[in-house]
C-alpha positions as CSV (number, residue, x, y, z in Angstrom):
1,X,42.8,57.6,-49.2
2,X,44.8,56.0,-47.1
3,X,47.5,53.1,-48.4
4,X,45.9,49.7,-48.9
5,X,47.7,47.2,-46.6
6,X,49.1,43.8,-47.9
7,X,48.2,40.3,-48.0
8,X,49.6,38.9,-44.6
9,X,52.7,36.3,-44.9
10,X,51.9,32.7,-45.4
11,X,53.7,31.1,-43.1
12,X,54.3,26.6,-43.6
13,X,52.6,25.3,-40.2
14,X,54.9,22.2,-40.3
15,X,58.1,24.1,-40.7
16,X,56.9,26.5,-37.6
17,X,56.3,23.3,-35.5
18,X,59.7,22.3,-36.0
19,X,61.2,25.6,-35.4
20,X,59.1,26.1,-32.6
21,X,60.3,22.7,-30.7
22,X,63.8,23.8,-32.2
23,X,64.6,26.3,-30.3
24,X,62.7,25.1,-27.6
25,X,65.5,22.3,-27.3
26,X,68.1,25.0,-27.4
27,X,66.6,27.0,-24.1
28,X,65.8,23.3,-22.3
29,X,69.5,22.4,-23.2
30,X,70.5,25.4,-21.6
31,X,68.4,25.8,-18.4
32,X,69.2,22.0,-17.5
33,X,72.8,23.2,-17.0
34,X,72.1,26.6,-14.8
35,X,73.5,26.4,-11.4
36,X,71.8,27.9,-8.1
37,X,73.3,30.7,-8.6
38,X,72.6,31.6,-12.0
39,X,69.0,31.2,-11.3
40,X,69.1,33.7,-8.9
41,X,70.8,36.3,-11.2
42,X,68.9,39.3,-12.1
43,X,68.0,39.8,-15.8
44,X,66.4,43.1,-17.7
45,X,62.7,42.1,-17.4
46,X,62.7,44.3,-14.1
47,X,62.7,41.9,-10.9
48,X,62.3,38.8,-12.9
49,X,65.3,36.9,-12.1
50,X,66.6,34.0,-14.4
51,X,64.2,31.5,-12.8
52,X,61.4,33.4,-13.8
53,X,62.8,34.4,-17.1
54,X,63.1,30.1,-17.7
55,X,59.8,29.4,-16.3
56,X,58.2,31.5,-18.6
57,X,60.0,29.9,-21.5
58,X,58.1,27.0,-20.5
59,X,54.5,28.6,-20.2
60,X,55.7,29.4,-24.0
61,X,55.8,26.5,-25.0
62,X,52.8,25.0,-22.6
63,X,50.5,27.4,-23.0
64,X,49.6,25.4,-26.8
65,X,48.9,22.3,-24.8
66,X,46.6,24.3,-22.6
67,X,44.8,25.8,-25.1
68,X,44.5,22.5,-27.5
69,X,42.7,20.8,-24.0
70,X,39.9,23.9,-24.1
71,X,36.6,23.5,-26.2
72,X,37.5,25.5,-29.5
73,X,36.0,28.6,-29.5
74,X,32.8,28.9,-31.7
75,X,32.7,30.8,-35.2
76,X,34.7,30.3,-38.3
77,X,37.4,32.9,-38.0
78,X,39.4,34.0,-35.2
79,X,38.9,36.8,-33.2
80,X,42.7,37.9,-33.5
81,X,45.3,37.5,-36.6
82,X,48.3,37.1,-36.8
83,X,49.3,41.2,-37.2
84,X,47.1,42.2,-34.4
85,X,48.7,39.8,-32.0
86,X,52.0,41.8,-30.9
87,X,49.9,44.9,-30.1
88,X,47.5,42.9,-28.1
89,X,49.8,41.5,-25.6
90,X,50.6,44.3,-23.4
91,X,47.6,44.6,-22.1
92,X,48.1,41.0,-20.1
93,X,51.5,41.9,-19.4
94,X,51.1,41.7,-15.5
95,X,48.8,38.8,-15.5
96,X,51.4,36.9,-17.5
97,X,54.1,38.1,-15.2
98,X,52.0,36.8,-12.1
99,X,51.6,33.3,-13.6
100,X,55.2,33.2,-14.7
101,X,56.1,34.2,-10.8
102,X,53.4,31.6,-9.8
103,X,55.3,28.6,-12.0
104,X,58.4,29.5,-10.7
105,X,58.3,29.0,-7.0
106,X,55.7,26.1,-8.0
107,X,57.8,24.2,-10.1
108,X,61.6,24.5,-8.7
109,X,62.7,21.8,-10.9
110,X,62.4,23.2,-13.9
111,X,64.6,20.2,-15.8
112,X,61.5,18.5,-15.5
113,X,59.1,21.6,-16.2
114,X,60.4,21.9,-19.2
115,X,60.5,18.0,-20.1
116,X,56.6,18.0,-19.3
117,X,55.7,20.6,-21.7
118,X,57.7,18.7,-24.4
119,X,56.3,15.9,-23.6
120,X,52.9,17.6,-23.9
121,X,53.0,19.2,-27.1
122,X,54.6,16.4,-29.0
123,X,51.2,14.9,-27.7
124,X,49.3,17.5,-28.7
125,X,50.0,19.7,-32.1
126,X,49.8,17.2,-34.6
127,X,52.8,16.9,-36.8
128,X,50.8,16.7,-40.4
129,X,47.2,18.6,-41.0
130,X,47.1,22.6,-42.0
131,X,46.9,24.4,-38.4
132,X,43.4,25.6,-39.3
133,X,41.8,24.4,-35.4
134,X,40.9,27.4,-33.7
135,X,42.8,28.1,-30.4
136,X,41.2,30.0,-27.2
137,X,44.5,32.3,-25.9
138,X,44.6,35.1,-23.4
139,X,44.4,37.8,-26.0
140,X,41.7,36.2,-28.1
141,X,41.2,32.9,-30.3
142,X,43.6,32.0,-32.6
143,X,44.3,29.5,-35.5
144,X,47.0,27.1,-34.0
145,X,49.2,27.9,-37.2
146,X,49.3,31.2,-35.9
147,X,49.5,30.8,-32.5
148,X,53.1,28.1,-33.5
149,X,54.4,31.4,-35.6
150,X,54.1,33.7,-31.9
151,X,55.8,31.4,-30.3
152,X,58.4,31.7,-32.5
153,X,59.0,35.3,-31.1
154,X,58.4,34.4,-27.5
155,X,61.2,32.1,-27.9
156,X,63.3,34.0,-30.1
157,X,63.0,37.4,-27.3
158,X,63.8,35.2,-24.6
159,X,66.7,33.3,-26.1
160,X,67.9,36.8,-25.6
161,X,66.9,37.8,-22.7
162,X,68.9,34.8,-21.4
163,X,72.5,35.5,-23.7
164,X,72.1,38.7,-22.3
165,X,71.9,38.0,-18.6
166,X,74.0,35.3,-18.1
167,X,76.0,36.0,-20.8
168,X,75.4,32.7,-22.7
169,X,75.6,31.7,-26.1
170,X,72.2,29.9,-26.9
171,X,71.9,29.6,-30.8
172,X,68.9,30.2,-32.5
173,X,67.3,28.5,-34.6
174,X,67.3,30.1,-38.3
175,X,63.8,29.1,-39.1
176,X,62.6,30.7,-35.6
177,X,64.6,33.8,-36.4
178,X,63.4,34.3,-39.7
179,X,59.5,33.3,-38.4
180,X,60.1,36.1,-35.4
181,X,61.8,38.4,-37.5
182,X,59.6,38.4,-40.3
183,X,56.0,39.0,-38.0
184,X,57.2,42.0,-36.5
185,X,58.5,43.3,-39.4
186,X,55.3,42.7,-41.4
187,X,53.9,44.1,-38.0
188,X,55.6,47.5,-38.4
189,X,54.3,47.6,-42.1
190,X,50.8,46.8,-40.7
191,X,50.7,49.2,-37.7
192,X,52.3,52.4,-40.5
193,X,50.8,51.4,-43.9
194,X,52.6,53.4,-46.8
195,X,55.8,53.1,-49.4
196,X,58.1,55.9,-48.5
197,X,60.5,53.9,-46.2
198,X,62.0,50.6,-47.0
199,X,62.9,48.5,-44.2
200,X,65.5,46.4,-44.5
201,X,66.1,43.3,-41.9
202,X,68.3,40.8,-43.8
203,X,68.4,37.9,-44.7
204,X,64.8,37.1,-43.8
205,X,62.5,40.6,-44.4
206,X,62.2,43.6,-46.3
207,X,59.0,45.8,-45.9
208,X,57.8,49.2,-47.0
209,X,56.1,51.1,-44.4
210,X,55.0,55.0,-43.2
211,X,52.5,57.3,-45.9
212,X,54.2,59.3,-48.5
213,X,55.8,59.3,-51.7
214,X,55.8,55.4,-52.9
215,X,59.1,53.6,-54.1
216,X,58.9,51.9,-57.4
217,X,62.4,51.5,-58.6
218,X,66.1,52.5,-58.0
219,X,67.5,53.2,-54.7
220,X,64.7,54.1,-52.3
221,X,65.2,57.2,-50.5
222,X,64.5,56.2,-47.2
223,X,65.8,52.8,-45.9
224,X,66.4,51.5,-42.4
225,X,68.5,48.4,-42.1
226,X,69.5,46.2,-39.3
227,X,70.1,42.9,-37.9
228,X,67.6,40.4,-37.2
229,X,68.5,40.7,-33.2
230,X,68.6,44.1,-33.0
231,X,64.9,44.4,-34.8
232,X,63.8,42.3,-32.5
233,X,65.3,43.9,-29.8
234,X,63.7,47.4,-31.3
235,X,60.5,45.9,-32.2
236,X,60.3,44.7,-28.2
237,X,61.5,47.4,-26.3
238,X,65.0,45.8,-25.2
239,X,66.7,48.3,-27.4
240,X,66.0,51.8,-28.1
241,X,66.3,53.4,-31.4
242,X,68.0,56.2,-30.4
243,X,70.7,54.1,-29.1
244,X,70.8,51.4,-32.0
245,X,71.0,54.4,-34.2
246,X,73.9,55.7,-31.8
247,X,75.8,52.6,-31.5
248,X,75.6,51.9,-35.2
249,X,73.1,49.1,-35.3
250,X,70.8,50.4,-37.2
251,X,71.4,52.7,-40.4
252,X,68.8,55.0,-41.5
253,X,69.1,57.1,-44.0
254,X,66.4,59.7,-45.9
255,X,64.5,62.6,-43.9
256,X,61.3,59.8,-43.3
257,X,63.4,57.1,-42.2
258,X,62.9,57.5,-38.0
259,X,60.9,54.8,-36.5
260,X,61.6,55.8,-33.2
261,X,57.8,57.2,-32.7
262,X,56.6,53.6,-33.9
263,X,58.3,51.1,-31.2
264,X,58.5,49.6,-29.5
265,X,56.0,47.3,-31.2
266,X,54.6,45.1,-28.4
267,X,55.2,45.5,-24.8
């Protein structure tokens, strides 16, 4: 039989929200003080430059208002959780891109941009309740809770993305971190059910993942441990694990402990 896969993570909705507008605050902060010049810089999402890269983190952000102004899709579940939600995203990878490009040379000032979307879902995603409404998104209807904990990770990647081509020092925000860290951990452990390789991503997840031989006590005898960045750079394809492994920032140790044929875990 093949192993049983977990309960998914609870996650507060009220404690996302304020994560979510948390780092959201650190990115506006940021792109309010980007000159001409640094706008125009190239960045590693292929031709995006850092416009585009700061537009979209304000379709992240927007794109709950615009989904709170649709009807609410009929039915009482969603048609996508919370686990099946990194997967699902490549496959609108280029029709994001072309809306991103679209808000960019649409909206050159993005000071404002990014003060309208505030704006808008401070309006929008009530600040008490349980997150139960039911969202119509791109890759399928959500609950909103839900929805709040992906934006965590959109954030969270592109807070990156930024650092890394500008090299700024945008901080994250340790809620976010631990929201984004923890999905696509929990993500791996849903996409390789099993015991026989411990996953280590402290301080925010541990996960046992990958058929075989179960762990139940004492040293397990396959581990992987690493960073929060870094698994979130693996789990996104910024990083490779050949070179994370190379560059010692990732330790694996245990003849089952390779990931590499498992990420990256959304495109």
């Amino acid at each position: 039989m093949p192993p049983a896969k977990k309960r998914p993570r609870a996650y507060d909705h009220l404690r996302t929200r304020t994560a979510v507008l948390a780092q959201f605050a650190h990115v506006r902060d940021a792109v309010r003080t980007l000159t001409a010049e640094q706008l125009a810089s190239p960045t590693r999402l292929g031709d995006w430059t850092v416009r585009e890269l700061a537009a979209h983190g304000a379709m992240v952000l927007g794109s709950v208002s615009r989904s709170l102004a649709l009807p609410e899709p009929p039915g009482p579940r969603p048609e996508l959780t919370l686990l099946e939600w990194p997967p699902a995203t490549a496959a609108y990878a280029a029709r994001i891109a072309q809306d991103v490009e679209d808000l960019a040379a649409g909206r050159p000032d993005l000071g404002a941009l990014y003060e309208e979307v505030e704006a808008g879902f401070l309006a929008d995603v009530p600040a008490s309740g349980p997150g139960d409404r039911l969202l119509p998104t791109r890759v399928g209807s959500m609950r909103l809770a839900d929805f709040l904990v992906t934006r965590t990770v959109e954030l969270i990647v592109h807070t990156d993305d930024l650092n890394e081509a500008l090299g700024l020092e945008i901080p994250y925000d340790r809620q976010a971190l631990a929201a984004c860290t923890r999905l696509l951990a929990d993500a791996l452990a849903d996409r390789a059910p099993g015991g026989s390789v411990e996953v280590r991503v402290p301080p925010f997840a541990v996960v046992q993942c990958i058929g075989g031989p179960k762990h139940t006590r004492g040293t397990p005898p396959n581990v992987v441990e690493t960073d929060p960045l870094t698994w979130v750079r693996l789990a996104t394809g910024r990083t490779e694990w050949a070179r994370a492994l190379a560059e010692a920032e990732v330790s694996a140790g245990g003849e089952r402990a390779d990931l590499a044929e498992l990420l990256p875990l959304m495109g």
